[in-house]
C-alpha positions as CSV (number, residue, x, y, z in Angstrom):
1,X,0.0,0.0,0.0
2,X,1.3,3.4,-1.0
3,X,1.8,6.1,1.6
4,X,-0.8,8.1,0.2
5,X,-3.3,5.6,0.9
6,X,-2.4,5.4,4.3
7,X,-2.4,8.4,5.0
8,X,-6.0,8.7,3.6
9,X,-7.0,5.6,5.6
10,X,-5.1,7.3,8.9
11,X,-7.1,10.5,8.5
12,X,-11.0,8.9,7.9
13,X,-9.9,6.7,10.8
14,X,-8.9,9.7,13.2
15,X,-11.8,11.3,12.0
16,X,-14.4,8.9,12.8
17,X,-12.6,8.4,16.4
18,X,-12.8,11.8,16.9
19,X,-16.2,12.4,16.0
20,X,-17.4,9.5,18.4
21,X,-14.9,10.5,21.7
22,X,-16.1,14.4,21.1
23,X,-19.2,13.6,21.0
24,X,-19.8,11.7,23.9
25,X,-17.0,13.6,25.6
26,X,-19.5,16.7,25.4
27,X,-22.7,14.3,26.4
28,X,-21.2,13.3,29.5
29,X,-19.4,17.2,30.4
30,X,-23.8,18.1,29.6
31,X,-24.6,15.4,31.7
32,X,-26.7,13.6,29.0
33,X,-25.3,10.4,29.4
34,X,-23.1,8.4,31.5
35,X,-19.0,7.6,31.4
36,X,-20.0,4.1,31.3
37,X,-23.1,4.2,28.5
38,X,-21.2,5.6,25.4
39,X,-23.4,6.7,22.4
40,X,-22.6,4.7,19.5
41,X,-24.4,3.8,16.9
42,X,-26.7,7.1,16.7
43,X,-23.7,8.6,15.8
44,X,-22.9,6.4,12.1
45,X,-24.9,9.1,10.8
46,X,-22.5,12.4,11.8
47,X,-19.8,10.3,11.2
48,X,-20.9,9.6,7.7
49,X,-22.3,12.9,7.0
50,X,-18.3,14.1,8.7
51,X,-16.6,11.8,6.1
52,X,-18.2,13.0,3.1
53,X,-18.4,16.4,3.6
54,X,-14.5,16.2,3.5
55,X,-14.4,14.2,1.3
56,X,-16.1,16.9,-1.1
57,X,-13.4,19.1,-0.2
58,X,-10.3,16.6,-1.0
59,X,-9.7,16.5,2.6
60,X,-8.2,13.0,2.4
61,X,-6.4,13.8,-0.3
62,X,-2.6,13.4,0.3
63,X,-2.0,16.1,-2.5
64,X,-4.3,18.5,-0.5
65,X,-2.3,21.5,1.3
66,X,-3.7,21.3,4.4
67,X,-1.8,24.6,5.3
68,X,-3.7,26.8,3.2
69,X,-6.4,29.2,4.5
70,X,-8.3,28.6,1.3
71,X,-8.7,24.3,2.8
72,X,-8.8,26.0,6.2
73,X,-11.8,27.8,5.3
74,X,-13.3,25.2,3.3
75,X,-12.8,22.4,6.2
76,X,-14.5,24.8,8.1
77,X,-17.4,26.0,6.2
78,X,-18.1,21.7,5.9
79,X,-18.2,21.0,9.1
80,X,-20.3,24.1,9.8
81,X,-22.9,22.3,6.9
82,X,-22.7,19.2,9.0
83,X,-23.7,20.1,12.1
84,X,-26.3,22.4,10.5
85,X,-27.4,19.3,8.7
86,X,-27.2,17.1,11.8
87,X,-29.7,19.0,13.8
88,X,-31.9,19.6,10.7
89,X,-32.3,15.7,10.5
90,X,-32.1,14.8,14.3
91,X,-35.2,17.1,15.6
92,X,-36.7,17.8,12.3
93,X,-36.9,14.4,10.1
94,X,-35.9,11.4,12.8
95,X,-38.8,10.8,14.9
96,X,-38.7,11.4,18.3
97,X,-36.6,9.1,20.3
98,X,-33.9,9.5,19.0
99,X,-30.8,9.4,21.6
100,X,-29.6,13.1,20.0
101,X,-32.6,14.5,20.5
102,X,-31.9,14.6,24.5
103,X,-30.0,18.0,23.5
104,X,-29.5,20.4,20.5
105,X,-25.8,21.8,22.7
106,X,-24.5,18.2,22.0
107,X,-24.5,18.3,18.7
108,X,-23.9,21.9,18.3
109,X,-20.8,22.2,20.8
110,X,-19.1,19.1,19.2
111,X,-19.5,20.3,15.8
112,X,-17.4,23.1,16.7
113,X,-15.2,21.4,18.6
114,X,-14.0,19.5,15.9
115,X,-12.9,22.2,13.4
116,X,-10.0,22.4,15.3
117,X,-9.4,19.3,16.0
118,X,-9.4,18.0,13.0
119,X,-7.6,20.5,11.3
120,X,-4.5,20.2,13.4
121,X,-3.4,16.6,13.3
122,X,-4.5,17.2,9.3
123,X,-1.9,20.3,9.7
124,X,0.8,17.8,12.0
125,X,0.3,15.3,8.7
126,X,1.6,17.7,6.2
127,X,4.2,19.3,8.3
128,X,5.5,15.6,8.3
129,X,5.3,15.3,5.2
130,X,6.9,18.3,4.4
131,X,9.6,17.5,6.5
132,X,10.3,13.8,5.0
133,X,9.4,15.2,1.5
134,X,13.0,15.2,-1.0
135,X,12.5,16.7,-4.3
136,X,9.6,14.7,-6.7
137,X,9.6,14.6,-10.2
138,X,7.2,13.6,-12.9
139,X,8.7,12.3,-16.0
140,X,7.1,13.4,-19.1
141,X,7.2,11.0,-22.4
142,X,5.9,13.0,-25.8
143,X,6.9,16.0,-28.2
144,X,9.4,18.7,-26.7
145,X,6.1,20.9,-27.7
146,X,4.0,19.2,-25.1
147,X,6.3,18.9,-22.7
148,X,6.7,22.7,-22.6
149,X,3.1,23.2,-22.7
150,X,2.4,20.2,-19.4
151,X,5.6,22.1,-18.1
152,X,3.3,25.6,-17.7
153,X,-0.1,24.0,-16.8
154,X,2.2,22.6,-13.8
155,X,3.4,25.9,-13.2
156,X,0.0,27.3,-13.5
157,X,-2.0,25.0,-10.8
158,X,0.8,25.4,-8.5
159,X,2.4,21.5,-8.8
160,X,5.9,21.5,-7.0
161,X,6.9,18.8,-8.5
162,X,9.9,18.9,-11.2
163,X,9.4,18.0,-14.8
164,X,11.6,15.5,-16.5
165,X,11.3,15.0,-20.0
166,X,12.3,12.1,-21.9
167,X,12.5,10.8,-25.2
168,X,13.4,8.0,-27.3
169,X,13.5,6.9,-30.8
170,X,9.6,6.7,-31.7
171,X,9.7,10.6,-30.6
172,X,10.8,12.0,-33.1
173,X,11.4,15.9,-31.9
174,X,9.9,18.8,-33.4
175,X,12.2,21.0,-35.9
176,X,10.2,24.1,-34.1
177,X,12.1,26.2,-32.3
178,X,11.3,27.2,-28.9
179,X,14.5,28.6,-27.6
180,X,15.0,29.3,-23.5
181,X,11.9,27.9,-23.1
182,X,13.0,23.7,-24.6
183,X,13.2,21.8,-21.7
184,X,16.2,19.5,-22.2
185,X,15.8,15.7,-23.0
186,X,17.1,13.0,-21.3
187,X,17.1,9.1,-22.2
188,X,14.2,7.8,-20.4
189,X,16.2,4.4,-19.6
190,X,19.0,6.9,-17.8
191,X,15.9,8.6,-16.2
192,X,13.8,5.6,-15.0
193,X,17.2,4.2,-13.2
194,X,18.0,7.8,-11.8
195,X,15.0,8.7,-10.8
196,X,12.8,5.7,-9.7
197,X,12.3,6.6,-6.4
198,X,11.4,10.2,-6.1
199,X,8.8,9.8,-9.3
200,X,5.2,10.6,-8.3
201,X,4.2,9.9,-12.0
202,X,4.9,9.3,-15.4
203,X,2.8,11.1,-18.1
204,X,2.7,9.4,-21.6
205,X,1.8,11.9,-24.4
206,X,-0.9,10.0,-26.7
207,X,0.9,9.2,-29.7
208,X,0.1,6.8,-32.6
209,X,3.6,5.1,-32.1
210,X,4.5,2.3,-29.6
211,X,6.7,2.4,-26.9
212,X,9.8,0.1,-27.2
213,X,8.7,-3.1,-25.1
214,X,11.6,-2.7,-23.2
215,X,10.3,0.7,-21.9
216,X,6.7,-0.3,-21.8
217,X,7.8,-3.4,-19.6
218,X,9.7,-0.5,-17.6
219,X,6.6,1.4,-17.2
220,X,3.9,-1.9,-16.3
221,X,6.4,-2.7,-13.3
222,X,6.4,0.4,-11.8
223,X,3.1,1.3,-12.4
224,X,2.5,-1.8,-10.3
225,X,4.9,-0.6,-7.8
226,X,3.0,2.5,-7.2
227,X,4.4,5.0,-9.5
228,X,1.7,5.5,-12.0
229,X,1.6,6.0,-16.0
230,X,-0.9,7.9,-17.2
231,X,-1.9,8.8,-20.9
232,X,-1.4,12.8,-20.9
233,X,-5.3,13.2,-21.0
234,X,-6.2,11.1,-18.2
235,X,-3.7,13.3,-16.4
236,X,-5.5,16.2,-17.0
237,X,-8.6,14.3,-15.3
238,X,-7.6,12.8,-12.3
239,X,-4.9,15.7,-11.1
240,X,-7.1,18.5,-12.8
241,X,-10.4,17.5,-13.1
242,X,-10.5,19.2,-16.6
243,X,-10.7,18.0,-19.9
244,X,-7.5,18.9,-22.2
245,X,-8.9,20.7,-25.6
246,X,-6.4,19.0,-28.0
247,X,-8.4,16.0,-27.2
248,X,-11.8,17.4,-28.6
249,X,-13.2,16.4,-31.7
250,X,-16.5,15.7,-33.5
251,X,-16.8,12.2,-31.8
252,X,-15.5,12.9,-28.1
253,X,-19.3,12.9,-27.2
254,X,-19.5,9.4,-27.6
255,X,-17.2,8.0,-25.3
256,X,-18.7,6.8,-22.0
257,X,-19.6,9.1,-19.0
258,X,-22.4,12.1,-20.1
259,X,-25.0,10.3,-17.5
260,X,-26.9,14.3,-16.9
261,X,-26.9,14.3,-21.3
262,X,-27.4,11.0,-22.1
263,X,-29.5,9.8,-19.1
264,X,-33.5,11.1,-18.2
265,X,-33.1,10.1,-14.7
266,X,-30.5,12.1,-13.9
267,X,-32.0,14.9,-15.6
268,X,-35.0,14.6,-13.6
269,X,-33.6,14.3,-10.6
270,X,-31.9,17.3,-11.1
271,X,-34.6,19.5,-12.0
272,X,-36.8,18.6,-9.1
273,X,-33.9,19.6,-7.0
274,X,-34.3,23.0,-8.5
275,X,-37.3,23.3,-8.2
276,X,-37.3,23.2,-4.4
277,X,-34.4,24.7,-3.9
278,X,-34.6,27.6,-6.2
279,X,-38.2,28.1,-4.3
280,X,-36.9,28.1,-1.1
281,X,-34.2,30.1,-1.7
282,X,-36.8,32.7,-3.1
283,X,-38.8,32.6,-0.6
284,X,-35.7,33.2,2.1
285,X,-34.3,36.1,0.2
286,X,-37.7,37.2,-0.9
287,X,-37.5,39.8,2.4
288,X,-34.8,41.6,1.6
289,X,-34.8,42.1,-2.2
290,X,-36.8,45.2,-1.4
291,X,-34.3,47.3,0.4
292,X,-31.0,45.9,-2.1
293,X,-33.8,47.5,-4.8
294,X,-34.1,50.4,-3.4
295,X,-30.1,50.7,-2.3
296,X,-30.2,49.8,-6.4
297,X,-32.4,52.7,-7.4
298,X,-31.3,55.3,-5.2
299,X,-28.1,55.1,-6.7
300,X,-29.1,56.8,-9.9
301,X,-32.5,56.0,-10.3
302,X,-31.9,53.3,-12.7
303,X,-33.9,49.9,-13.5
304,X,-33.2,47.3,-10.3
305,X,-32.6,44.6,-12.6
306,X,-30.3,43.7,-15.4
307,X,-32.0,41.8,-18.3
308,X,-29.5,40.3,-20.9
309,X,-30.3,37.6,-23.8
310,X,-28.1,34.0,-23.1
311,X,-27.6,30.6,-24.5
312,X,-28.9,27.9,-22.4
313,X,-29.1,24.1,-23.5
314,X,-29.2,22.8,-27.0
315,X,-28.5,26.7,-27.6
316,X,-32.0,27.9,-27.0
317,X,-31.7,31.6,-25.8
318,X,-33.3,33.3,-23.1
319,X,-33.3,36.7,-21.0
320,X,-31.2,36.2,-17.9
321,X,-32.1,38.0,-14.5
322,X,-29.9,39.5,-12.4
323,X,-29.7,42.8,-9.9
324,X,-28.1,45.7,-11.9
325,X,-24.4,46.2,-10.6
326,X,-23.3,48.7,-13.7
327,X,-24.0,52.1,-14.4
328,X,-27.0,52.6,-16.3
329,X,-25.4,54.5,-19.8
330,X,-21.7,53.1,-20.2
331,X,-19.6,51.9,-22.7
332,X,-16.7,49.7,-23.1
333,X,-15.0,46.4,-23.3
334,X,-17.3,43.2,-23.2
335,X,-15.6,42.0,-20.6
336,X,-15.7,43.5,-16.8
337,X,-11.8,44.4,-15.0
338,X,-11.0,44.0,-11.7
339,X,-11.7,48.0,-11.0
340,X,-14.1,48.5,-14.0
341,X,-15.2,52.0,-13.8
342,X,-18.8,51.1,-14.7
343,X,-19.6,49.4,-11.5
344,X,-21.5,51.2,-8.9
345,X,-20.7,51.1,-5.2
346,X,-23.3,48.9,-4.5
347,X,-22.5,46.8,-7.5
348,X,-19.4,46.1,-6.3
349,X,-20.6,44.7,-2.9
350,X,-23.1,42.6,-4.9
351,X,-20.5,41.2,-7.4
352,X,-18.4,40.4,-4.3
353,X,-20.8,38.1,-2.6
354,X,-22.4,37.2,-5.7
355,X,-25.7,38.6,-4.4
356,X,-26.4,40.1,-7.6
357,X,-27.2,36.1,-8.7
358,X,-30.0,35.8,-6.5
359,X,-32.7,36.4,-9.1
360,X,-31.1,34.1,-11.5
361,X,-33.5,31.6,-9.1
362,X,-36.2,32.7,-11.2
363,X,-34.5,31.4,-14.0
364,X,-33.7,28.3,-11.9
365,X,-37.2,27.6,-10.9
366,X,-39.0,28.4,-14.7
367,X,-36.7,26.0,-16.1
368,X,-34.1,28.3,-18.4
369,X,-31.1,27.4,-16.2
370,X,-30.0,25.0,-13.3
371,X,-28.3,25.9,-10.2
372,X,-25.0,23.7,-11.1
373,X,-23.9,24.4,-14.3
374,X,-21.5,25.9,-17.2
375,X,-22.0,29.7,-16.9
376,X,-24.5,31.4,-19.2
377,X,-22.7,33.4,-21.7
378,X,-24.0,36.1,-23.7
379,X,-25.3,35.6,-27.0
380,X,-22.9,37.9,-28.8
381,X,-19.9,36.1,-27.0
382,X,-21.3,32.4,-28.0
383,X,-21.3,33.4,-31.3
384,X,-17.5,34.9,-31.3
385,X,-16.6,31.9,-29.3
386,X,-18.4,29.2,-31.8
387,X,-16.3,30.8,-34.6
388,X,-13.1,30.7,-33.0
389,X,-13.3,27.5,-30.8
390,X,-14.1,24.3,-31.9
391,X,-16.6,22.5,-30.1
392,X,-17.5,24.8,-28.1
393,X,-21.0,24.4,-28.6
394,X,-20.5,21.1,-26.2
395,X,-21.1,23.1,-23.3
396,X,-24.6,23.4,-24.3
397,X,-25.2,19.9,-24.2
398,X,-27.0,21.0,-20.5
399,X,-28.6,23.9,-18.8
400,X,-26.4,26.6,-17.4
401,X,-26.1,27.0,-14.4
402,X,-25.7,30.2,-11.5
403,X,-22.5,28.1,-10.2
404,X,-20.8,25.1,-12.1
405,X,-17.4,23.5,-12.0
406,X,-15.4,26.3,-13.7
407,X,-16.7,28.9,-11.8
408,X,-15.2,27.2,-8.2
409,X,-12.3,26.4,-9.9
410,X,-10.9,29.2,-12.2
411,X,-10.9,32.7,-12.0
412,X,-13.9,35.2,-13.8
413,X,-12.6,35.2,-17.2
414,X,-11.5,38.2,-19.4
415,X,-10.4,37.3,-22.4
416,X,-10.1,34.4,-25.4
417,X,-7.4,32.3,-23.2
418,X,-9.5,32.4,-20.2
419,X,-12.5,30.9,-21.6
420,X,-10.6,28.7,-23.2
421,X,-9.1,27.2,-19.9
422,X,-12.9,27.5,-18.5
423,X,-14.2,25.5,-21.4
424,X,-11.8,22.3,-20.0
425,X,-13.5,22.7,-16.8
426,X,-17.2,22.8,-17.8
427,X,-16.6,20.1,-20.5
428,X,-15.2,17.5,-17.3
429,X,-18.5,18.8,-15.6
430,X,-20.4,17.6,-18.2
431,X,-18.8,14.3,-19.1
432,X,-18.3,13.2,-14.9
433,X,-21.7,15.0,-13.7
434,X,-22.8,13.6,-10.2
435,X,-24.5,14.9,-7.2
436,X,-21.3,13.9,-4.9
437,X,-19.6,16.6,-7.7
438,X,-22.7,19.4,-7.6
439,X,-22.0,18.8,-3.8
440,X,-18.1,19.6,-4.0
441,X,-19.2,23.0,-6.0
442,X,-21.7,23.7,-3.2
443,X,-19.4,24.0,-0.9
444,X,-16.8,25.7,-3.0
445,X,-19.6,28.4,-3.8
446,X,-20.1,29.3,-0.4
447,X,-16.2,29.4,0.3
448,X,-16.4,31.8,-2.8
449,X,-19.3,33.4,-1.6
450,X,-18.2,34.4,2.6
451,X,-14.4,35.3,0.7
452,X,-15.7,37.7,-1.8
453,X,-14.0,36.3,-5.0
454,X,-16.8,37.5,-7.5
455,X,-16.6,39.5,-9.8
């Protein structure tokens, strides 16, 4: 077993001790239950609620930094949802009975209690590994082209690990120049005995030529050693979660996976989920739309709302809702800056928390969008973008959505290039859709959300 996955196992193990001894530890300090009379099995259900809630965060992910406030806040803002969630279901749902039901502090005060917790032996765990950790590599197999291109994605999403490139006789290299930027080649015999121990992977550029059996024997033993090979694409998927563009092409939508596209279940399911709760997220923020209106208005007696034609699925248009955040009369680029000029004072607060979304529920609950989705782009853009892109038009394959996979992952885009990168993201949304995955982005939105990362 590799020490990743023991690592993993470690943590869900710590974490379901932790959740039972914290638990009872708080019972018993409440007087609720005696030393000697543990609660047990009422608690599978935190525990498992515990579990996947950080799971949807990659909180058992070895690759995780567990030092970052961004996974602080997210391990945080989980938990928080769990113990919301427990007390929802133990004195709402459960009937009475229940052993949790004897007190809403238990639940409450151990909820809390283990955001902490949890997050320092998490914390000790990559200190360690810090500590222990020697220089990796990952050794890349494929054109010097692609190699310089993997070379900047890795720079990009913030990889520390090194980048060998290798070659050998079935690549042949490119007669392209690329100057500084060539990353130099190395025999991947020399490399595999150099380097065998401190490889976290080995990334194979698709090709239409075989490997030399010698090297693909090379490759099937350590791949069953625990140093992995992985096609250059499937890369992209499992460290990523996008889907490389030099893949697309005219028949990528038939491979396997596209369960929300291909599937009416799924689809179903989905809408009656936004149905409810696009209506009772209505209904909650129904109170206080009047006073953001008139905070709108007052500003310079414009219209509250902004109305704007967008593409939804199978490229049907319709007229998006939102709460104006520009100036009434303005002109200028398509795109909004960082300090565009044209937002108002309010807008800015509303972009910021993403409040300005809120009526998009309308469009949730009358069917023109979903509330997990690719973003809805304007009609002018789609039609620049389906010129200059090919298959863009995939995204359209489902409804848009207020949040989605690109948005929690990359930031708002400005330009070609970005949507470009933001296009890999919604295509893996659409080909691995799940509700374990609309989940993950829930929780990412509200990180987003309390942070003020909108735009």
């Amino acid at each position: 077993m590799t020490q990743g996955k023991l690592i993993t196992l470690a943590l869900v193990a710590l974490d379901t001790i932790f959740v039972f001894l914290v638990f009872n530890f708080v019972a018993w300090t409440r007087g609720v239950v005696a030393w000697d009379t543990p609660i047990m099995a009422p608690l599978i259900l935190p525990v498992l609620m515990h579990v996947l809630a950080v799971y949807l965060i990659d909180g058992y992910n070895p690759r995780t930094d567990m030092m970052s406030v961004t996974y602080t806040s997210l391990h945080t803002i989980s938990l928080v949802v769990v113990a919301m969630l427990t007390l929802l279901l133990t004195f709402v749902v459960i009937p009475a009975g229940f052993p949790l039901q004897v007190s809403r502090f238990v639940p409450t005060v151990s909820a809390v209690a283990l955001i902490p917790l949890t997050l320092t032996y998490r914390r000790m765990f990559y200190q360690r590994q810090l500590a222990k950790k020697q220089q990796r590599y990952f050794m890349f197999l494929g054109s010097q082209e692609s190699c310089v291109s993997f070379k900047e994605e890795c720079r990009r999403t913030g990889m520390t690990q090194a980048v060998l490139y290798a070659t050998h006789e079935t690549f042949v290299p490119s007669p392209q120049s690329y100057a500084v930027s060539m990353p130099p080649m190395g025999d991947v015999t020399h490399y595999l005995a150099e380097y065998e121990n401190h490889l976290d992977a080995i990334i194979l550029r698709e090709s239409s030529q075989e490997l030399p059996p010698a090297v693909a024997q090379r490759l099937m033993e350590l791949h069953f050693s625990g140093v992995p090979t992985y096609t250059l694409e499937l890369f992209h998927e499992v460290y990523w979660r996008k889907i490389p563009l030099y893949r697309l092409n005219q028949t990528w939508l038939f491979q396997e996976g596209f369960q929300i596209a291909r599937e009416p279940v799924f689809e179903r399911l989905k809408r009656v989920s936004d149905v409810a709760l696009s209506s009772l997220g209505l209904l909650l923020t129904l109170p206080f739309l009047p006073l953001v209106a008139a905070v709108i208005w007052i500003g310079d007696r414009g219209p509250v709302f902004f109305r704007q034609p967008r593409v939804g699925k199978n490229r049907v248009p319709f007229q998006i809702l939102k709460l104006r955040t520009m100036s009434v009369h303005h002109d200028g680029a398509v795109y909004t800056g960082a300090n565009d000029s044209r937002i108002t004072a309010i807008g800015r607060f509303l972009r910021a928390t993403r409040l300005d979304e809120v009526p998009q529920l309308w469009n949730v609950f009358v069917g023109d969008m979903s509330l997990i989705g690719p973003r809805a782009e304007w009609v002018k853009l789609v039609e620049d973008y389906e010129k200059k892109i090919p298959c863009y038009h995939f995204r359209h394959l489902v409804k848009p959505g207020i949040t989605g996979w690109a948005q929690v992952n990359y930031p708002y885009g400005a330009n070609l290039e970005d949507t470009l990168r933001k296009l890999e993201y919604d295509l893996y949304y659409i080909r691995y859709f799940s509700f374990v995955l609309d989940a993950s982005i829930v929780l990412k939105t509200i990180h987003i959300m309390l942070f003020g990362k909108g735009r």
